[in-house]
C-alpha positions as a Markdown table, in Angstrom:
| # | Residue | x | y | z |
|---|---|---|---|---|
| 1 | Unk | 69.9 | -1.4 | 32.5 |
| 2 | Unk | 70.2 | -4.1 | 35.2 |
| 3 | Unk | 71.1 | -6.4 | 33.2 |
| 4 | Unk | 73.5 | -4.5 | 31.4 |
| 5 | Unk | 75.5 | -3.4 | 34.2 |
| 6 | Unk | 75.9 | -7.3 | 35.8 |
| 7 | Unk | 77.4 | -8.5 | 32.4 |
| 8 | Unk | 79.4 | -5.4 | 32.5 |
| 9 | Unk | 80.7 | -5.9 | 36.3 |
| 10 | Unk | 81.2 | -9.6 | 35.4 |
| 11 | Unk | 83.2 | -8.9 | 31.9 |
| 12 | Unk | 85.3 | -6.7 | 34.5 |
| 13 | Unk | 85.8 | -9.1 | 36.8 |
| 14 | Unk | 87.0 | -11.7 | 33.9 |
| 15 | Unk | 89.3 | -9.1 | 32.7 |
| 16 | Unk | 91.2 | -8.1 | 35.4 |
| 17 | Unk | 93.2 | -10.9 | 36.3 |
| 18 | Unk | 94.3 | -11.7 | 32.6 |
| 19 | Unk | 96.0 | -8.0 | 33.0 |
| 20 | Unk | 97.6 | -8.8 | 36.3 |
| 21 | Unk | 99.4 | -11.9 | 34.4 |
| 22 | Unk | 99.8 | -9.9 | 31.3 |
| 23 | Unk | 101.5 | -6.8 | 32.4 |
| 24 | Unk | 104.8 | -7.0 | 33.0 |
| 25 | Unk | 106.7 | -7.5 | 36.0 |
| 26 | Unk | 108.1 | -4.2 | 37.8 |
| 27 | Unk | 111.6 | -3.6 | 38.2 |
| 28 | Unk | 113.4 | -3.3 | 42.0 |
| 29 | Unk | 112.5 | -1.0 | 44.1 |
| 30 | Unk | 115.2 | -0.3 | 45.0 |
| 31 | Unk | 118.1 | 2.7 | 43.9 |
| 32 | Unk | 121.3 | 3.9 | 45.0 |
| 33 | Unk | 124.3 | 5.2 | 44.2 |
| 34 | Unk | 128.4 | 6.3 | 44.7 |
| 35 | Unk | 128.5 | 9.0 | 46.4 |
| 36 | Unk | 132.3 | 8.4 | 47.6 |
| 37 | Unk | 134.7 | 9.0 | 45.5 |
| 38 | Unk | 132.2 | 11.4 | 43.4 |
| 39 | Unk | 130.3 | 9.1 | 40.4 |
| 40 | Unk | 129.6 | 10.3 | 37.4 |
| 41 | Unk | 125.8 | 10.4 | 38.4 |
| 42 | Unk | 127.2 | 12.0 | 41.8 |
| 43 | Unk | 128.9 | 15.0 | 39.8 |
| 44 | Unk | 126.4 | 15.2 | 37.6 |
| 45 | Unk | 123.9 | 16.0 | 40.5 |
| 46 | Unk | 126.2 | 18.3 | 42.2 |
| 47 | Unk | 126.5 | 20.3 | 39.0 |
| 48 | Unk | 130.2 | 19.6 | 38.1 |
| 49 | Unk | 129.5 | 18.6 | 35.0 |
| 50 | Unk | 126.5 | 19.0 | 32.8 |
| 51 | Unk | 124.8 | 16.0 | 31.9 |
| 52 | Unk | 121.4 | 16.2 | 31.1 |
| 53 | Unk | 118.4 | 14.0 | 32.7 |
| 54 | Unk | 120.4 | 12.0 | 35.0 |
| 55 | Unk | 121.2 | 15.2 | 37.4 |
| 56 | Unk | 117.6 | 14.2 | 38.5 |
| 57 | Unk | 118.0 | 11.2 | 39.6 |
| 58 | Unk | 121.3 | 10.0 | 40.1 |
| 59 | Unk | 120.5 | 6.9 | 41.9 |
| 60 | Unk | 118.1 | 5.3 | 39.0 |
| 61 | Unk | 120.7 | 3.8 | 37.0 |
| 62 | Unk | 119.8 | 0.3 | 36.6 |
| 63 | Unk | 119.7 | -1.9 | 34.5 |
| 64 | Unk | 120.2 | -5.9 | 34.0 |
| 65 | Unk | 122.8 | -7.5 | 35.5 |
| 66 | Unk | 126.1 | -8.7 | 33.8 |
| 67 | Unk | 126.7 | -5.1 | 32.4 |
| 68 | Unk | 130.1 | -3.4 | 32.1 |
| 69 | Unk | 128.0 | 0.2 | 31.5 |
| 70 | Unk | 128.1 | 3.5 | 33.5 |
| 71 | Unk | 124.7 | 3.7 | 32.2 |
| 72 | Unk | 123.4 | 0.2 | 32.9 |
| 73 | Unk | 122.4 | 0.2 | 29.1 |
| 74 | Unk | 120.1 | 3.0 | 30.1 |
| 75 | Unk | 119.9 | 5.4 | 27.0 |
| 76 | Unk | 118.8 | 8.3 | 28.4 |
| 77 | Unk | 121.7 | 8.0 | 30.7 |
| 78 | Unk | 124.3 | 7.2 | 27.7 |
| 79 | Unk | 126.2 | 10.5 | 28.9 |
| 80 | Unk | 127.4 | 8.7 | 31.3 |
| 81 | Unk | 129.6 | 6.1 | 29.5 |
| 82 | Unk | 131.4 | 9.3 | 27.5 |
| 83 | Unk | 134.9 | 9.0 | 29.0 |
| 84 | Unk | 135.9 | 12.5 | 27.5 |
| 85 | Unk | 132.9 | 14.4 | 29.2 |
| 86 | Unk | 136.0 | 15.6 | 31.4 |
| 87 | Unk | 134.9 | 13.9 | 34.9 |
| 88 | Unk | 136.6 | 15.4 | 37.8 |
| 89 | Unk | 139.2 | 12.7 | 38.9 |
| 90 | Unk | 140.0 | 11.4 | 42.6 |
| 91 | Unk | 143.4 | 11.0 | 43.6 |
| 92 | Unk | 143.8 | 8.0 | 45.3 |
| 93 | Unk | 146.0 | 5.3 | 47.6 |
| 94 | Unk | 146.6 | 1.6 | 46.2 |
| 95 | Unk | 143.1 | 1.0 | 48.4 |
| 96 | Unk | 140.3 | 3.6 | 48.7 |
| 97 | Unk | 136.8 | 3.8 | 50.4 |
| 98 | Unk | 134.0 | 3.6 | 48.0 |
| 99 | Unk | 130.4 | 4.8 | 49.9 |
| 100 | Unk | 127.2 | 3.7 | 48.4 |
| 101 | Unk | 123.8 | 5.8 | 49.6 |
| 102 | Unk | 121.1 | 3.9 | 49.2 |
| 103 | Unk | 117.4 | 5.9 | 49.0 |
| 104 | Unk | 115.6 | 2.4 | 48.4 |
| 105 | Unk | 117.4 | -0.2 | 50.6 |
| 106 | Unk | 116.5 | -3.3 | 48.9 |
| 107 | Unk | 117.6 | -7.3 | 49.5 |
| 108 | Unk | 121.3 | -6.9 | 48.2 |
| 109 | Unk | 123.1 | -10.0 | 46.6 |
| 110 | Unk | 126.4 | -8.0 | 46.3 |
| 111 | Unk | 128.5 | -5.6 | 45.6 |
| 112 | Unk | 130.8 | -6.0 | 42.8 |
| 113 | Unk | 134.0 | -3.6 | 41.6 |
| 114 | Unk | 135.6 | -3.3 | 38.1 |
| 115 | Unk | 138.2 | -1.9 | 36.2 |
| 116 | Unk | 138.0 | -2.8 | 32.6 |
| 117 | Unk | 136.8 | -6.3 | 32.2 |
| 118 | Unk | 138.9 | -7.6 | 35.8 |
| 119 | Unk | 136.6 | -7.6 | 38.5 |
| 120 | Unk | 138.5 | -6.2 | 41.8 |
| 121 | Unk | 136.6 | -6.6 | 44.7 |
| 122 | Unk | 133.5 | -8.5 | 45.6 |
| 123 | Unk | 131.5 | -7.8 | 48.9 |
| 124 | Unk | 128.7 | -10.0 | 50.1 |
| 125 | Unk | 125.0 | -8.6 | 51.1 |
| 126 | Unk | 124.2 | -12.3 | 52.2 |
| 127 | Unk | 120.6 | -11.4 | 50.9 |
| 128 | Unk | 119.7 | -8.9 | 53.3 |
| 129 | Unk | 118.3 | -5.3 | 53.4 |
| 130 | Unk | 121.4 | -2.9 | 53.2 |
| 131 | Unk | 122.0 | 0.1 | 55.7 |
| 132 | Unk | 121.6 | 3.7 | 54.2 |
| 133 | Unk | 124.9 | 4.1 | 53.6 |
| 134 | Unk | 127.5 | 1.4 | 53.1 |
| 135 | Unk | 131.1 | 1.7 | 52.4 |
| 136 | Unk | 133.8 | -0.9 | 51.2 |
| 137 | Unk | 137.5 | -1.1 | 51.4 |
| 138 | Unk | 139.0 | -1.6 | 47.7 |
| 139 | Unk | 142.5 | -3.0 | 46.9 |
| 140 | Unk | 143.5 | -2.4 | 43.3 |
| 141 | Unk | 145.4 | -5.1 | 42.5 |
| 142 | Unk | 147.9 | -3.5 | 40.8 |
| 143 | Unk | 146.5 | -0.8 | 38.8 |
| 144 | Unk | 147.9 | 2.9 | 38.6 |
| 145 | Unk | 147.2 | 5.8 | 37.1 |
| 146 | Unk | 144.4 | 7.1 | 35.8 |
| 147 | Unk | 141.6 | 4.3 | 35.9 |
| 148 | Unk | 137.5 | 3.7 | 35.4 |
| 149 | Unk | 136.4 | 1.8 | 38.5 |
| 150 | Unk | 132.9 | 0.5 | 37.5 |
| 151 | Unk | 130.6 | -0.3 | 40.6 |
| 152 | Unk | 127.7 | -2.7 | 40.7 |
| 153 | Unk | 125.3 | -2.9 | 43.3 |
| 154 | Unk | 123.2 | -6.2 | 42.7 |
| 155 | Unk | 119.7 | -6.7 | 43.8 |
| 156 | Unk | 119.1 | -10.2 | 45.5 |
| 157 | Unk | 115.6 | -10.8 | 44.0 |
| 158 | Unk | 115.3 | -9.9 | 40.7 |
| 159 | Unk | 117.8 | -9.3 | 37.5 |
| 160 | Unk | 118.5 | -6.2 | 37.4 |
| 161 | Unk | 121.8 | -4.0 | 39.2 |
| 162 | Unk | 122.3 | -0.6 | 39.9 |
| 163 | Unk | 125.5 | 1.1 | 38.5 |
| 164 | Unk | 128.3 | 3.9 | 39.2 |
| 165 | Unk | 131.3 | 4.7 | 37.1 |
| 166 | Unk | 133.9 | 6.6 | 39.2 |
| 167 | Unk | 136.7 | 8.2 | 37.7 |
| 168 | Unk | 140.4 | 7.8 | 39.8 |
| 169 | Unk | 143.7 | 8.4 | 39.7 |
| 170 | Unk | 145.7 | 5.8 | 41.4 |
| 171 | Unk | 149.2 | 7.0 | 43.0 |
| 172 | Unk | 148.6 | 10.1 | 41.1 |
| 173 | Unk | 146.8 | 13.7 | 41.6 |
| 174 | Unk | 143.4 | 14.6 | 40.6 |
| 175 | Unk | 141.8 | 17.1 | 38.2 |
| 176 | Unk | 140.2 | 16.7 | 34.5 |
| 177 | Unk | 142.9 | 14.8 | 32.8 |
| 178 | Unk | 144.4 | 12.3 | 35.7 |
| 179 | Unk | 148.1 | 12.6 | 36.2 |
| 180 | Unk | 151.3 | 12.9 | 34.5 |
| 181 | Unk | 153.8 | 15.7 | 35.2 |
| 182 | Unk | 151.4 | 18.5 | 33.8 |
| 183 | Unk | 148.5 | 20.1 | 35.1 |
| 184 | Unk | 146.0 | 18.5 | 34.2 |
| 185 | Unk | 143.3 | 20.7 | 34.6 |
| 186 | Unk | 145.3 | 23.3 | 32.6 |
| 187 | Unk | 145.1 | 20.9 | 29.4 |
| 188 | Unk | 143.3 | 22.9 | 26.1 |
| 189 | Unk | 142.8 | 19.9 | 24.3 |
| 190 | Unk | 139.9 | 17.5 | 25.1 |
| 191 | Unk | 140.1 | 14.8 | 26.7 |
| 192 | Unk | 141.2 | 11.0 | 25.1 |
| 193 | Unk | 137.8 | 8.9 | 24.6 |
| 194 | Unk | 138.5 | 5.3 | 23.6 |
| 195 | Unk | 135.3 | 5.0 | 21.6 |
| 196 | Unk | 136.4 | 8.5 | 19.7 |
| 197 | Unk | 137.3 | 8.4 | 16.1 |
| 198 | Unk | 140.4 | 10.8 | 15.8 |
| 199 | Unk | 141.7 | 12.4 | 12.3 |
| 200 | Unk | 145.5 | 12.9 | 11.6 |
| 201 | Unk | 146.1 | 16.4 | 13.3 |
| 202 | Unk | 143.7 | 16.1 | 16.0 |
| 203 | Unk | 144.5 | 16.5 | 19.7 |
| 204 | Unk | 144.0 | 15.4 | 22.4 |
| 205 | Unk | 144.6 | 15.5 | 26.2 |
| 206 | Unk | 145.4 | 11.9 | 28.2 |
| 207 | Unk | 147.7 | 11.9 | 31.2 |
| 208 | Unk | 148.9 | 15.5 | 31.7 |
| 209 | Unk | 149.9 | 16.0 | 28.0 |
| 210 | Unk | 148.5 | 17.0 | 24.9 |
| 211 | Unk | 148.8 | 14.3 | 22.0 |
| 212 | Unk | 148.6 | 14.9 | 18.4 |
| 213 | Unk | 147.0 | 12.2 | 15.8 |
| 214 | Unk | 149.3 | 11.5 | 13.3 |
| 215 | Unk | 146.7 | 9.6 | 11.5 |
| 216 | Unk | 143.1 | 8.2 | 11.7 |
| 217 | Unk | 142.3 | 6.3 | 14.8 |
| 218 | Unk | 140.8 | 5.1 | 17.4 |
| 219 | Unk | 140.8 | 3.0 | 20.4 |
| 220 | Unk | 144.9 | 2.8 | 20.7 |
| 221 | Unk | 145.5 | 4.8 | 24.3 |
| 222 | Unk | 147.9 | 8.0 | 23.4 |
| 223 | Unk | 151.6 | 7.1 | 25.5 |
| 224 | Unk | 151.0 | 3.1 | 24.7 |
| 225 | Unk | 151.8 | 3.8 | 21.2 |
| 226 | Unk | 155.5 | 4.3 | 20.9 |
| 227 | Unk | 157.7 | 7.3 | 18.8 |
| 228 | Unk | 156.9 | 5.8 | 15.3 |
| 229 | Unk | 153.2 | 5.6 | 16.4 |
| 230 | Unk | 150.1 | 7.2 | 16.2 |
| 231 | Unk | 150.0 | 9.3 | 18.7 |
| 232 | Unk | 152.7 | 12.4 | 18.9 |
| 233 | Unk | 153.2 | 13.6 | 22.4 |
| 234 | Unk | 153.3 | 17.7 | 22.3 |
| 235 | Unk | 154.2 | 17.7 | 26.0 |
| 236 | Unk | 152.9 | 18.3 | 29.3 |
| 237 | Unk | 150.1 | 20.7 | 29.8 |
| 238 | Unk | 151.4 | 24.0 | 31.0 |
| 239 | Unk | 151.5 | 24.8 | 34.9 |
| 240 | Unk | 148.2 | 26.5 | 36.3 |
């Protein structure tokens, strides 16, 4: 039995650092998120708008870097990339204060800030363990309206980034549709999703209106279309 149990202690000892190569590495340990304007993640947590798994734990979206996803390629987070989930929208200035809360505060390469594929603003973490909390000042360069600022928080050590979608309004109001001269929040239709496929007679809301497919589409932004276009404007939402 002796024996038995040496060759077994040794086979052990053989074994376990083959696994320590094998496994694979871990990701960062670190996590945060937008808490300032309200992310997706951050309003999904608060309740304002139902969206599964990630209520739990808004600050775990991560994923490799290089991404242009509200989900950071995460699929049990894909709610989060639905633009017509109907996101509450922040009004704000030509430059806003965007807050990160960090719960892990790992080494930080930067911060990064996007709207479509133009990056924005680009803060340095010079490699260093962020505070808590940590807020930016961001210009947007000349966008207005209703706008998808993507925020990425990238980890100085490994590959991977932590992201936050936050839905604004720039120069314009708030509420579930961004601006225009309707109410946006009193809109019937659902909201415009780029990656929707629309039928002729579908409608939509984008902007304060309500828009009416004339034909199949998808992709082309009602108000962008022109009158002999797809997209038939029914007017502004009625006032609340």
């Amino acid at each position: 039995m002796r024996t038995k149990r040496r060759v077994a202690f040794a086979v052990g000892a053989l074994v376990a650092p083959l696994l320590a190569v094998s496994l694979p590495a871990s990701t960062a340990n670190a996590h945060g998120w937008v808490t300032s304007p309200g992310s997706r993640q951050d309003q999904c947590a608060a309740g304002i708008v139902d969206c599964g798994q990630i209520k739990y734990e808004p600050q775990s979206v991560e994923g490799p870097k290089g991404l242009k996803s509200c989900s950071g390629g995460n699929s049990q987070f894909a709610e989060l990339d639905d633009d017509g989930k109907g996101w509450r929208v922040t009004p704000v200035g030509t430059t806003h204060t965007f807050t990160w809360h960090h719960t892990a505060r790992h080494a930080t390469a930067n911060w990064q800030y996007f709207i479509g594929n133009q990056k924005i603003a680009e803060f340095d973490g010079h490699g260093a363990q962020p505070a808590p909390d940590v807020s930016h000042q961001v210009n947007f360069g000349g966008f207005t309206g209703r706008q998808k600022v993507l925020a990425v928080w990238n980890v100085a050590d490994t590959g991977n980034a932590f992201y936050s979608c936050i839905d604004v309004n720039i120069g314009g109001t708030g509420g579930g549709d961004g601006g225009g001269d309707g109410d946006p929040d009193a809109c019937d239709a659902p909201l415009w999703s780029a990656g929707s496929v629309y039928g002729g007679g579908d409608t939509v809301s984008y902007g304060g209106h309500t828009w009416r497919a004339k034909w199949w589409v998808t992709g082309e932004e009602p108000g962008t279309t022109g009158e002999w276009g797809v997209w038939e404007d029914l007017g502004a939402c009625a006032a609340a």
